[in-house]
C-alpha positions, 0 to 999 in steps of 0.5 A: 514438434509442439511446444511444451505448455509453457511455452506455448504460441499462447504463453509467449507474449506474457512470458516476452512481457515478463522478461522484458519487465524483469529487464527494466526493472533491474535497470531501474533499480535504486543502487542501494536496492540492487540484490537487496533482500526485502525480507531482511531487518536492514532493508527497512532502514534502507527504504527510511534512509530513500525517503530522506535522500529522495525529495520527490518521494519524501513529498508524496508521503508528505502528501499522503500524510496530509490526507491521513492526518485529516481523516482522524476524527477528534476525541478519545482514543490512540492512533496506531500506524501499522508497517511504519518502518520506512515512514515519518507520520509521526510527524503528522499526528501527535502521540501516534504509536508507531508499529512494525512486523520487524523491529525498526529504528524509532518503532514503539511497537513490533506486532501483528496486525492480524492479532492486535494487542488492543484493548476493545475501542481503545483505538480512534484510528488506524492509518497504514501506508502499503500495509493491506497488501502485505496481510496474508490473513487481511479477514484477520485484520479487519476483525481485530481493527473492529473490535480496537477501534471505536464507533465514529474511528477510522481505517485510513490508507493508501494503497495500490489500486486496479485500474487499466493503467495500474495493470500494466504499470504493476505487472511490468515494473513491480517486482510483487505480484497483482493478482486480480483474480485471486479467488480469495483474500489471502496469499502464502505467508513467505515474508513480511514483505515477500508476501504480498499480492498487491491487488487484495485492497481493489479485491476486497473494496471494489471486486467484493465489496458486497462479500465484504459489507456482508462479513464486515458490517462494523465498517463503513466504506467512506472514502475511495479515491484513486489517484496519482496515475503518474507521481509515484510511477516518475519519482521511483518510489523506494525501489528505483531510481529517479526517472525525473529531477525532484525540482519538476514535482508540480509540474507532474502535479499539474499534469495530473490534475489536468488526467484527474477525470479519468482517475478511475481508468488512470490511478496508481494508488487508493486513498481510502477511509473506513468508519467504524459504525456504532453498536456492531 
């Protein structure tokens, strides 16, 4: 008797991977994370309360931060952060319009990045944490960030990354999809944080850079740095719990560095600036 095709000699090795991922991950759930809807309003301030409680993570946005703050040029113009919910940049960058898709505690603004309601080149700079991914119509998006945000500012992020390590790490232990092969940018719009395919930012950067600079010539590819191959995996993140004490943060710092030349097989995540070109 044949198997049915999804449960074919061919399918059960992905299929074994994915139970045991689904496994693990809810082993590894934070208990404040366990059944917890995503989509919901609260769980944005629950993910804000696990950044506080959680040092090791509070530092790695401490860190990313620290990048994003550095990348925003000087002069006029606002800075806006899209998905701010959980976060704290606002400590970083004076005056900074904080957003989110979903009415949050210490949120200015609730929008739609795919629509911003910006006046032209009246922005200097967006910065966005884990936001790009979330975009079911990220074209959108950069379209309306070209024409808010003026020649000389920035597109400055963080986000996740494709390499060898990330694959494995991501359709394992994470409960959104990584979709290399998307044949396209866009996903099914089913939630504000449901939605999601956490390969687009690898997709659009890396796989079509080149559809990408064609269609987007206002922007220019500055920075792409993948790194923190083992950091975010260690600390949890905002879904799991701690799988190590808080006090050996440098330590993994250190071993990292020492990884550090093999971040384009090893990296997690992608800190990546685009510069608006002038007169595009």
């Amino acid at each position: 008797m044949s198997l049915p095709p999804e449960q074919s000699s061919a399918n059960l090795p992905a299929k074994s991977a994915n139970s045991a991922g689904a496994i693990l991950r809810r082993w590894l759930a934070h208990p404040l994370t366990r059944g917890l809807d995503i989509d919901a309003p609260g769980t944005t301030e629950i993910r804000r309360r696990i950044v506080q409680e959680k040092p090791f993570v509070r530092r790695l946005y401490e860190e990313w931060y620290g990048m994003i703050a550095a990348a925003i040029p000087s002069g006029a113009g606002a800075v806006l952060e899209l998905g701010s919910g959980p976060g704290f940049l606002d400590q970083y960058i004076p005056d900074l319009i904080t957003s989110d898709l979903l009415v949050c505690r210490g949120v200015k603004a609730v929008l739609d990045a795919q629509q911003l309601p910006f006046a032209d080149g009246s922005l200097k700079a967006i910065a966005m944490v884990n936001v790009l991914h979330h975009l079911p119509r990220a074209r959108d998006f950069f379209r309306e960030a070209a024409r808010c945000v003026r020649p000389g500012g920035v597109i400055a992020m963080v986000e996740p990354w494709h390499t060898s390590w990330s694959y494995w790490v991501y359709t394992r232990l994470h409960f959104e999809p990584f979709l290399t092969n998307a044949p396209d940018w866009g996903f099914p719009d089913s939630g504000p944080l449901s939605g999601a395919n956490m390969a687009i930012p690898w997709i659009i950067l890396h796989r079509d850079r080149a559809i990408f600079e064609k269609e987007f010539p206002q922007w220019k590819i500055r920075t792409l740095y993948s790194y923190l191959p083992l950091r975010l995996l260690v600390s949890g993140g905002v879904s799991f719990r701690n799988l190590v004490p808080s006090f050996t943060f440098n330590l993994w710092r250190g071993i990292e560095w020492c990884l550090s030349p093999w971040n384009n097989r090893l990296g997690l995540i992608v800190f990546a600036v685009l510069e608006r070109r002038p007169n595009e």
